[in-house]
N, C-alpha and C positions, 0 to 999 in steps of 0.2 A: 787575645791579649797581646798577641805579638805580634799585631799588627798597627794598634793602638802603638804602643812601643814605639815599632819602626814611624808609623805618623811625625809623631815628637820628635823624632831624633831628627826627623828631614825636614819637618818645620823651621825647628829650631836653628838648623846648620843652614836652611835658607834664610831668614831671618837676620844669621849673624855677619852673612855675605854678601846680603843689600844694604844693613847698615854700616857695614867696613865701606860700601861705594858711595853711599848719601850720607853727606854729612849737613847736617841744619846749623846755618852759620848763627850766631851771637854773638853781639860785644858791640860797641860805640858804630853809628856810622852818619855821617855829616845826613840832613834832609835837606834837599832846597825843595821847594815849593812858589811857582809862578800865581799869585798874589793881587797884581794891580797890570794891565794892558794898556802904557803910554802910547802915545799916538807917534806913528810914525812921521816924525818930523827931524829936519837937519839938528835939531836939538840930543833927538836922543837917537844919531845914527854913529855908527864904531866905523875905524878906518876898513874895517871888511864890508864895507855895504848892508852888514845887519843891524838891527834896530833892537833897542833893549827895551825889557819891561822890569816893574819891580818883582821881588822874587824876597821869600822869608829864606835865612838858614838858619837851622839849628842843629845840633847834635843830641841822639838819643841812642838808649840801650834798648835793643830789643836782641828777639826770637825770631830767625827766620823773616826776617825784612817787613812782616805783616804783626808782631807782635809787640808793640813800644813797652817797655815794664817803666821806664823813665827820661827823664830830657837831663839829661848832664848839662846842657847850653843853652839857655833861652834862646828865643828867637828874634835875628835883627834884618832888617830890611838891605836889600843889596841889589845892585843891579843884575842883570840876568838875560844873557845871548840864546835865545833857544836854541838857533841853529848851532852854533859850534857847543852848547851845552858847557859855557863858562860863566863864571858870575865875577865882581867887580865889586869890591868896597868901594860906598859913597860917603865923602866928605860929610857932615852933623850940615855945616851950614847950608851944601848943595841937597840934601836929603829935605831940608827944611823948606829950601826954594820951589823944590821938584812938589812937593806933598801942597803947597801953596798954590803952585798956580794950577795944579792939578785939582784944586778943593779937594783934598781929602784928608782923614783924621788919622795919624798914625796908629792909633789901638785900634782903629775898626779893622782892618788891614794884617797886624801883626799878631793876634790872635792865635792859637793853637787850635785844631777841631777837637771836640771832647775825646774822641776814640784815644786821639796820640796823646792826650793827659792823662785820661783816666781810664782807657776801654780796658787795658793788658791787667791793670791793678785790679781793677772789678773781679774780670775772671779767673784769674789767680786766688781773690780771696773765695767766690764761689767754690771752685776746685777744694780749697782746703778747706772750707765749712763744709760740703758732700762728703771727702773724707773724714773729718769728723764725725760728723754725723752717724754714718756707716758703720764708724767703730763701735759707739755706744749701743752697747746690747739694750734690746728688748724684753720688754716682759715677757716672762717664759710662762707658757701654757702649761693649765693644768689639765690634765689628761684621767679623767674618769672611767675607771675599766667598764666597760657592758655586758652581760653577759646575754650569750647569744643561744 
């Protein structure tokens, strides 16, 4: 029994000393997302020599970077330097040009994947229908003595 005991205790105080070190971040954080690959042309080249492509951003709240629970920002189409990892507001009318001679349809493009709308809310409600579930007692067995 007093081993069981000591077990727990050194679980527990290990336990409380990897999670005082890991902490699982949450709260709002910008997404960019690379989108559409314009062609490298003197059109779409930055005075650094790199070349932009479209790119969505939006803002969501998640869990641990892999978790979205929701998008606080919808998402708007932006330019995007992969190499220096910077993006660029585009003008409505130059967005409208670019998407034009480019033939493409801005909602095909600006779309969300299912997972970052909907994946984090699914399993959240899974979780709490399990716990529910859980809670609610079963029929209790009726137990017939035998004699033996």
């Amino acid at each position: 029994m007093k081993k069981i005991i000591l077990s727990l205790t050194i679980l527990a105080t290990a336990s409380n000393l990897v999670s005082a070190k890991l902490k699982i971040p949450f709260g709002e954080r910008q997404v960019l997302n690379k989108v559409y690959d314009l062609p490298n042309t003197a059109d779409f080249k930055l005075d650094n020599g790199n070349y932009v492509d479209l790119a969505t951003l939006h803002t969501e709240f998640n869990i641990a970077y892999i978790l979205p629970l929701y998008i606080t920002q919808e998402p708007i189409l932006v330019a995007y330097d992969k190499q220096s990892e910077t993006y660029f507001n585009i003008p409505e009318n130059e967005l409208k040009n670019i998407l034009a001679a480019q033939k493409i349809n801005e909602t095909d493009i600006i779309g969300l994947p299912f997972y970052t709308r909907y994946g984090c809310k699914i399993m959240v409600l899974l979780f709490v229908a399990l716990l529910i579930w859980g809670s609610i007692p079963g029929e209790k067995r009726k137990i017939t003595p035998k004699q033996v």
